[in-house]
LUMVEXNU-885419 format. One line per 10 residues: for each residue z, x, y of N, C-alpha, C, O. Coordinates in steps of 0.2 Angstrom, whole numbers. Each point is the difference from the previous one (the first is absolute). Example, Ala and Ser with C-alpha at 12.3 -4.5 7.8 and 13.67 -1.06 7.14 Angstrom:
# LUMVEXNU-885419
39,66,-28,0,-4,6,0,4,6,3,5,-1 | -7,-7,6,1,4,6,3,-4,5,1,3,6
# end
This chain:
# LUMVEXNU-885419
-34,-789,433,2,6,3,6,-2,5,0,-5,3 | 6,10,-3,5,-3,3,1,3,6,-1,6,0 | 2,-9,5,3,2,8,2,7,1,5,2,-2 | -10,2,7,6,6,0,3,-2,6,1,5,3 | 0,-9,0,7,-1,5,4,0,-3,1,-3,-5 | 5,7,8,6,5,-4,4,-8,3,-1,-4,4 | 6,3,-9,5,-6,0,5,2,3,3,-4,4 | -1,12,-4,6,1,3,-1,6,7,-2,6,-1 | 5,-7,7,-6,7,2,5,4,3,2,-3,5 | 0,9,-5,7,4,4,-3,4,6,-4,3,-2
4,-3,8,-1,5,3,4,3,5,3,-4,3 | -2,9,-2,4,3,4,9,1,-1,4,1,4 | -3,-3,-11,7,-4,-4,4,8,1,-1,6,-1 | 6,-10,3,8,5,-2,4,-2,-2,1,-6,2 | 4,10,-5,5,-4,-2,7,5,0,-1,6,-2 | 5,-7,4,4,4,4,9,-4,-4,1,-6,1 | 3,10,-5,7,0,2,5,2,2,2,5,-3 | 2,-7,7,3,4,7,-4,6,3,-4,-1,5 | 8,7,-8,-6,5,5,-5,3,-4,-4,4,3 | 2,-6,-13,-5,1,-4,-3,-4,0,1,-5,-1
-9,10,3,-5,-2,0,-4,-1,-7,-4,5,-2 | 3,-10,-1,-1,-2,-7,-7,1,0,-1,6,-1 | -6,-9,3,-3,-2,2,-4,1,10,3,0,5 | -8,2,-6,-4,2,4,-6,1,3,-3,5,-2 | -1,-10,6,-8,0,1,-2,-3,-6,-2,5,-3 | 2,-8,0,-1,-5,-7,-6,-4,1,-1,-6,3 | -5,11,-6,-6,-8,1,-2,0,-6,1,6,-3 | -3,-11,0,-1,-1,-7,-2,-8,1,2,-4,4 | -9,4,-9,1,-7,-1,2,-2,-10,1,4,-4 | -2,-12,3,-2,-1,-7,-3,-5,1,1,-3,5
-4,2,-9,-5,-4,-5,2,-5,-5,5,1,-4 | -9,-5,5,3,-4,-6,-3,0,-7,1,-4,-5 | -5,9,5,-3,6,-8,4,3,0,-2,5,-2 | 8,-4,4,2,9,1,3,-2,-8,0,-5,-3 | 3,12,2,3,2,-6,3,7,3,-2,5,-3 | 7,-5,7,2,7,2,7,2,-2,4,-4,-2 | -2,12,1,3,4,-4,3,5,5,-3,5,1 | 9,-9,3,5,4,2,4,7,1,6,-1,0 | -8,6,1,4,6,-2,2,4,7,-3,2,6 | 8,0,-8,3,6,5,8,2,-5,3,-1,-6
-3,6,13,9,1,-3,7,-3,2,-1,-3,5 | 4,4,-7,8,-5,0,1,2,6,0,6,2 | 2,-13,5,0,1,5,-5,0,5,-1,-1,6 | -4,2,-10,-7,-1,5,-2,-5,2,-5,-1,4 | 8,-5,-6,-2,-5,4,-4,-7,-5,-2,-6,2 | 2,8,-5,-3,-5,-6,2,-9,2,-3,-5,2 | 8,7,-4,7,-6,1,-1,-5,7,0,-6,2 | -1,11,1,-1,-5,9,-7,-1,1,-2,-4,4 | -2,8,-9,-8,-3,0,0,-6,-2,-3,-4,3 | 7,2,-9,1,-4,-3,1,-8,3,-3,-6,1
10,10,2,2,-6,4,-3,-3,6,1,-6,2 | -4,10,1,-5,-2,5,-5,-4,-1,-1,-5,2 | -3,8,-7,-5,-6,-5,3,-7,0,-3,-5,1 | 8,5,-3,3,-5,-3,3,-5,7,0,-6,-1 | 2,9,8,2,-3,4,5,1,3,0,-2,6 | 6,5,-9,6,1,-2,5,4,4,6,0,0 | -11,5,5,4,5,1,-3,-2,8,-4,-4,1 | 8,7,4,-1,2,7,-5,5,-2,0,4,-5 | -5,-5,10,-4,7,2,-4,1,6,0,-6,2 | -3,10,2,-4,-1,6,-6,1,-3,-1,2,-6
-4,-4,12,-7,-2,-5,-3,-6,-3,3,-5,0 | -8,6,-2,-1,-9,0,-3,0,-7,-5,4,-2 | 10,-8,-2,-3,-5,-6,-2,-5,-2,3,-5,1 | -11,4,-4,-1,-6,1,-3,-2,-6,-6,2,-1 | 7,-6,-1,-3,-5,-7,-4,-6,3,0,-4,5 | -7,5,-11,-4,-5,0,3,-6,-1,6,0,-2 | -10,-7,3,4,-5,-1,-2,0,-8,3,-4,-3 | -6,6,1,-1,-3,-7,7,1,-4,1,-4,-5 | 4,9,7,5,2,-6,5,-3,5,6,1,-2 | -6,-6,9,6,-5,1,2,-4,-3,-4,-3,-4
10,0,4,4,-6,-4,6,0,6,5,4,2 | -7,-9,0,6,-5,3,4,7,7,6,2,2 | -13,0,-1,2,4,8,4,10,-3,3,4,4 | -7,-5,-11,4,6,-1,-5,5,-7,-1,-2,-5 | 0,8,7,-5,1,-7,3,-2,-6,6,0,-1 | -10,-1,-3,2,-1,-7,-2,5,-4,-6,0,-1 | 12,5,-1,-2,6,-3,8,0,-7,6,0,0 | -11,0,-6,6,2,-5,1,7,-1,-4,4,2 | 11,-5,-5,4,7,0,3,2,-5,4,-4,-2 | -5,10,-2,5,0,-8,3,7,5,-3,4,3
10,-5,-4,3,7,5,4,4,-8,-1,-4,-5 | 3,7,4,2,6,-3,6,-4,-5,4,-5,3 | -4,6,-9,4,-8,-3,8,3,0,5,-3,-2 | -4,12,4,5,2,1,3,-3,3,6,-1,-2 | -7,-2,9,1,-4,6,3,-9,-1,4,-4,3 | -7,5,-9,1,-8,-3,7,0,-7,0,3,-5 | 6,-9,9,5,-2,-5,-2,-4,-5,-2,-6,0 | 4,11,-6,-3,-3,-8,7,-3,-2,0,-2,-5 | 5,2,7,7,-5,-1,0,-8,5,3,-5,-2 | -9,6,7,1,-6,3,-1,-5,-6,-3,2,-5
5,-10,3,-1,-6,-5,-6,0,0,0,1,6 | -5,-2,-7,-5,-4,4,-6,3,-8,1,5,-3 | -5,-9,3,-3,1,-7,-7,1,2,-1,-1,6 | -4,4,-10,-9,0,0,0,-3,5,0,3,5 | -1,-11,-6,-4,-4,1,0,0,8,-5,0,3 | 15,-1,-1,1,-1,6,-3,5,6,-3,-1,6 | 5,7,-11,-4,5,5,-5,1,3,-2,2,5 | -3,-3,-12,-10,0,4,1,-7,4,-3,1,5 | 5,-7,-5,1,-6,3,2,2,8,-2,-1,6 | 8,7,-7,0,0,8,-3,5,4,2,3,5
-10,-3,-9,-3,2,3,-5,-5,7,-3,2,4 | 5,-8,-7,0,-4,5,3,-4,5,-1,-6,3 | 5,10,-2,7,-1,4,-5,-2,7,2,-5,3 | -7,9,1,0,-1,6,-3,-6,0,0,-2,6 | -6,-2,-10,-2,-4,0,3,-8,0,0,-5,3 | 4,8,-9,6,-5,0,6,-3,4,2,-5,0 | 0,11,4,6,1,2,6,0,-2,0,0,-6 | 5,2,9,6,2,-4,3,-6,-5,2,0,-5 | -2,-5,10,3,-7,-5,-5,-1,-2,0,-7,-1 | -6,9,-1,-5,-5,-1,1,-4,-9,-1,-6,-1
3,14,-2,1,-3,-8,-9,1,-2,-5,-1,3 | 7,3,-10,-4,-1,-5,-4,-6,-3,4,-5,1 | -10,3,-4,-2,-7,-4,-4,2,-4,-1,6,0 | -2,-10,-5,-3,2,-4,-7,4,0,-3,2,-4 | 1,-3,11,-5,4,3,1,7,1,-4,4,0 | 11,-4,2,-1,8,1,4,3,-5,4,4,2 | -4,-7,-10,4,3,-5,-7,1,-5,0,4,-5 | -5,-8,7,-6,0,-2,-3,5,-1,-3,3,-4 | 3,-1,13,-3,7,1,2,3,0,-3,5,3 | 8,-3,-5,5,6,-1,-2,1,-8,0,6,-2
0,-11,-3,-1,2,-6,-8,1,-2,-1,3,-5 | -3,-4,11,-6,1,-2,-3,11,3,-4,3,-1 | 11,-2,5,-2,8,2,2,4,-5,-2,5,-1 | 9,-9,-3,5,5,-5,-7,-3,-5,-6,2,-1 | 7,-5,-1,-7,-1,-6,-5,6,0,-1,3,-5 | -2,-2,11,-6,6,3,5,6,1,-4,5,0 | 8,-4,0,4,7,-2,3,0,-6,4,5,-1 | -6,-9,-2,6,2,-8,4,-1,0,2,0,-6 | 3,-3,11,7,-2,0,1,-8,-2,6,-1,1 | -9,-4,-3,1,-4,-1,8,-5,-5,4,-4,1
-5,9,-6,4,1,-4,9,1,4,5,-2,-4 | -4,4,8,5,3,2,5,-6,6,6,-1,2 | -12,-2,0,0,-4,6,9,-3,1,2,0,6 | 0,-1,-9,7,-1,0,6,4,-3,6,-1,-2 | -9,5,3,6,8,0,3,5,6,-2,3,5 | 7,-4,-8,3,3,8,-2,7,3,0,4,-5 | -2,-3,11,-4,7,1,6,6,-3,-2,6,-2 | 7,-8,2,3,6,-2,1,2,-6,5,4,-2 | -11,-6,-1,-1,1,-8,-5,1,0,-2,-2,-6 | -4,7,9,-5,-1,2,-1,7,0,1,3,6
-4,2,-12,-1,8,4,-7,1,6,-3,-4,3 | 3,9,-2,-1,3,7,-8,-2,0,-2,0,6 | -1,-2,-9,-8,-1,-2,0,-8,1,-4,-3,4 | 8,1,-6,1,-8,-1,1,-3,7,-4,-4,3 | 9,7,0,2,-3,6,-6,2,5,-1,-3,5 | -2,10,-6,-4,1,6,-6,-5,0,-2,-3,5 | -1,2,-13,-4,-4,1,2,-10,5,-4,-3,3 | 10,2,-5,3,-6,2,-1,0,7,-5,-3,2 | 9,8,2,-4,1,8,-6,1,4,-1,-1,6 | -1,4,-12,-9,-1,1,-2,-8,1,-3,-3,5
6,0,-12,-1,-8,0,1,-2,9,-4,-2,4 | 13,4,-3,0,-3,5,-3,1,6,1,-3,5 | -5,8,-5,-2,4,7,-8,-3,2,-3,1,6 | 1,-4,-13,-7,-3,1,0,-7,-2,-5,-3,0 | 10,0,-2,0,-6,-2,-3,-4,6,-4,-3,-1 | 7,3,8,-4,-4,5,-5,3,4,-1,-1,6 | -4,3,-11,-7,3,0,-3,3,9,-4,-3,4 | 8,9,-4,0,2,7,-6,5,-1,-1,2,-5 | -1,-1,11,-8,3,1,5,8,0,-5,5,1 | 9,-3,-1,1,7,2,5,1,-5,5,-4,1
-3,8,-6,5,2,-5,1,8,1,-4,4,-1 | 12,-2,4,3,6,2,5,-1,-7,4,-4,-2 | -7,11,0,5,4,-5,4,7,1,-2,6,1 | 9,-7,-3,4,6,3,2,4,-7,5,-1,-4 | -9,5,2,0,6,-6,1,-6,-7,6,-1,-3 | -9,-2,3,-1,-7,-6,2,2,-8,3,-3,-4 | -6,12,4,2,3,-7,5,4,0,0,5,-4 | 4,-5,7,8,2,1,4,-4,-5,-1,-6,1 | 4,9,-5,7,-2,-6,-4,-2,-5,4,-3,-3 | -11,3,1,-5,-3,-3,-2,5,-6,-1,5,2
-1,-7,-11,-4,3,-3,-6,1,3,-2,-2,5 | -2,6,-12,-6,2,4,-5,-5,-4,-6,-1,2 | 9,-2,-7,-4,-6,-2,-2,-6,8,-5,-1,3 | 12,-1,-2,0,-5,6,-4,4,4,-6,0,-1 | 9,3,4,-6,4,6,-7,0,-1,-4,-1,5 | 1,2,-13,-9,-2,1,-1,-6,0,-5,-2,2 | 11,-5,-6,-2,-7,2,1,-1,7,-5,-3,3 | 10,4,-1,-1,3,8,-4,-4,6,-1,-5,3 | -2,13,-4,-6,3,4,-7,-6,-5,-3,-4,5 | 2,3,-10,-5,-4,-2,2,-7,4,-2,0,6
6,-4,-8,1,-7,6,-2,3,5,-5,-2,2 | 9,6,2,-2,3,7,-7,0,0,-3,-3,5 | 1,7,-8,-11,-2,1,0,-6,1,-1,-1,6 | 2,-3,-10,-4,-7,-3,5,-5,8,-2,-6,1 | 7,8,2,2,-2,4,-3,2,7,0,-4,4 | -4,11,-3,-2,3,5,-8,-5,2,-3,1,6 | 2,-6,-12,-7,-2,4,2,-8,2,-5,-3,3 | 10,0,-4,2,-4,7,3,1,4,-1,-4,5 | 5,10,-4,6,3,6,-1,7,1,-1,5,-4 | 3,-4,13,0,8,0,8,2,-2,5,-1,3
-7,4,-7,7,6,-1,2,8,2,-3,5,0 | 9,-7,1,3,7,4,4,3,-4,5,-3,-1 | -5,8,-2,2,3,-5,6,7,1,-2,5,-3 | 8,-3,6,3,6,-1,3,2,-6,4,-3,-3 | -6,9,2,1,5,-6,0,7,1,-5,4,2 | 10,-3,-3,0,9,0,-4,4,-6,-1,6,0 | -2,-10,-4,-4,3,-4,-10,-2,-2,-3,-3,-3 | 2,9,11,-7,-2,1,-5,0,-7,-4,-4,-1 | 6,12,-3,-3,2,-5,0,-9,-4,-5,-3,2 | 9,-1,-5,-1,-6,-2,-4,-5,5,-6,1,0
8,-4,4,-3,-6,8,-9,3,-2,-5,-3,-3 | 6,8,5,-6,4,1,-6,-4,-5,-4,-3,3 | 4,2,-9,-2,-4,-5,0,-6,1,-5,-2,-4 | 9,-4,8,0,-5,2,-3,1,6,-6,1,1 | 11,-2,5,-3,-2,7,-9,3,0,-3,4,-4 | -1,-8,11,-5,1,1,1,5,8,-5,4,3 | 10,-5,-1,4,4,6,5,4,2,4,-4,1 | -1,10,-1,5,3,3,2,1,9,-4,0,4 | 11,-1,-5,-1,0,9,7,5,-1,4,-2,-4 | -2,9,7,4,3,-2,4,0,8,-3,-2,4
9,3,-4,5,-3,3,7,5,1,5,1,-4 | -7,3,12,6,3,1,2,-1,7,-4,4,4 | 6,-7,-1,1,-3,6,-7,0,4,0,-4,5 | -7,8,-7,-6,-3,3,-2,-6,-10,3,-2,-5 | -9,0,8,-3,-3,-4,-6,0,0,-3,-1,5 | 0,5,-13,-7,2,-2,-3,-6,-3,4,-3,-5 | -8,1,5,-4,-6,-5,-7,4,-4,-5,0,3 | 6,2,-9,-6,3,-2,-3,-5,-8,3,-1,-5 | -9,0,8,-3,-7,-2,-3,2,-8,-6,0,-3 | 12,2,0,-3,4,-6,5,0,-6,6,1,2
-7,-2,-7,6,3,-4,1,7,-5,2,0,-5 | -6,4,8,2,7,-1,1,3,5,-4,-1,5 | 9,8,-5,0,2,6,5,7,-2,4,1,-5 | -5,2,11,-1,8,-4,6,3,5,2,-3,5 | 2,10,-8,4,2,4,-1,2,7,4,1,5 | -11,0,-4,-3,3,7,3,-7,3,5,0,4 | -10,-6,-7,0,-6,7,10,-2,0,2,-3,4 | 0,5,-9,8,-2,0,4,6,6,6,-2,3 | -11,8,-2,5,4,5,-3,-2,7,4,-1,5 | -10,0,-4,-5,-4,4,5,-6,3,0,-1,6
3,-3,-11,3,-5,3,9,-1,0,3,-5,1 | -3,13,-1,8,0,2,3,-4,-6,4,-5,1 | -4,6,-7,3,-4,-4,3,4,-5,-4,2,-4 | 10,-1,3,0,7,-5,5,-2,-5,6,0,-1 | -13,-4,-5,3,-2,-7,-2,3,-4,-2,6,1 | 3,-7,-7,-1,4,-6,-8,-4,-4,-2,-6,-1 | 0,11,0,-7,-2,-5,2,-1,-6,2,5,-3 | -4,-10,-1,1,-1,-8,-6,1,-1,-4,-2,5 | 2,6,-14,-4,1,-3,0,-2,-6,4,2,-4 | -10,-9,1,2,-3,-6,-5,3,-4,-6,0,1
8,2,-8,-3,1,-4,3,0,-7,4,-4,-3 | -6,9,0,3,1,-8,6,2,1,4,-3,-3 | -3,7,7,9,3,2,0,-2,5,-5,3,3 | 8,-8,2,1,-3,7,2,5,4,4,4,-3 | -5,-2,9,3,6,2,2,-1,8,-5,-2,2 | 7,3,1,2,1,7,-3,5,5,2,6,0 | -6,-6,3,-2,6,3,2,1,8,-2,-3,4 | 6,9,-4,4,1,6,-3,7,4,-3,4,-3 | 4,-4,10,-4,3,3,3,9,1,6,2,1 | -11,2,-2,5,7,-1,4,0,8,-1,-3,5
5,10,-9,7,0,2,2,5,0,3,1,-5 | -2,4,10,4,6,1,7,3,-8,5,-3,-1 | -6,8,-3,6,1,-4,-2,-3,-8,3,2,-4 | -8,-7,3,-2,-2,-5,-7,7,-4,-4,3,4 | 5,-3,-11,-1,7,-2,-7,-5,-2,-6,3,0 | 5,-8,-1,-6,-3,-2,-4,0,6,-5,1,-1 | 7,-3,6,-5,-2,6,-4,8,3,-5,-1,3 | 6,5,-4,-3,8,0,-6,1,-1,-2,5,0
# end
């Protein structure tokens, strides 16, 4: 049975740039079971959730990590950010890339050895990429590369894995290998998940916390437009089935909503 002492715990968090208020009254905790799924709308605040978690950002209010997820006086939390964000022109091959996923272990002169080339080939192996391992990332379609920083963002086996929209630029084959690694990954690490598309998460995650400059933590993975206007979050509901469908909320002028 594992610890419900939450590893990371926010209370009273704001986050403020110049005179925008991102962030505000923020209590939340996680777990090191969690499996949570992300959502609000563009500008609500996701982003600075994130990096609060993470350490990264100024905020008032107090953050605090268990020591179980410290490393050398700082949490140890991996990160796959948006691979839009990442230069596929930079030189640098597979292998290099999941390797510096161990940059902070190592240090920056630390250098590579056959030990951390070891364990680099033994996560592309566990991802399918093994094949690849000395190919320049910029040869690498969008499925290929996300999985690679996947590699890199758990290669130094951190207790906490934040994901910044994972299935962005991505088929929908990769997206269900995806989300399955992600299972089979959620039962050694808690993972933090944002996604604009709750109708799929929903299916995954064990948690939603919706996210518009307050923050709701609803300990469930379904959840309905009531608790979505309930919690000040105002996104779009996907409906999956035989014809996937979007379902929007009526609307003054529309001859269907009557």
């Amino acid at each position: 049975m594992q610890s419900r002492e939450p590893i990371i715990r926010l209370r009273d968090v704001g986050v403020r740039y110049d005179n925008v208020i991102a962030l505000e009254h923020v209590n939340i905790d996680i777990f090191n079971d969690d499996f949570i799924g992300i959502i609000g709308p563009n500008g609500g605040g996701k982003s600075s959730l994130v990096k609060t978690l993470m350490g990264i950002v100024e905020h008032s209010g107090k953050v605090e990590y268990s020591p179980s997820i410290m490393r050398g006086g700082k949490p140890h939390i991996g990160y796959l950010p948006q691979i839009s964000t990442f230069d596929k022109e930079f030189p640098i091959s597979v292998i290099e890339v999941v390797m510096s996923g161990l940059q902070g272990e190592r240090g920056l002169l630390g250098g590579y050895g056959a030990k951390e080339r070891n364990k680099a080939k033994e996560i592309l192996h566990k991802a399918g990429l093994l094949e690849l391992i000395d190919r320049p990332i910029g040869a690498l379609s969008g499925g290929q590369l996300q999985r690679v920083m996947l590699c890199r963002a758990i290669i130094s086996q951190p207790k906490v894995l934040i994901l910044d929209e994972p299935a962005n630029f991505v088929d929908n084959k990769f997206e269900n290998e995806l989300y399955n690694l992600l299972h089979h990954l959620s039962e050694q690490m808690a993972i933090v998940m944002v996604s604009h598309d709750i109708g799929t998460i929903s299916s995954v995650v064990r948690s939603i916390v919706c996210v518009n400059r307050h923050v709701h933590r609803h300990d469930s993975n379904i959840i309905t437009e009531e608790q979505l206007r309930n919690y000040n979050c105002p996104i779009q509901l996907i409906s999956h089935g035989d014809i996937p469908h979007t379902i929007l909320k009526e609307h003054h002028g529309c001859p269907h909503c009557k």
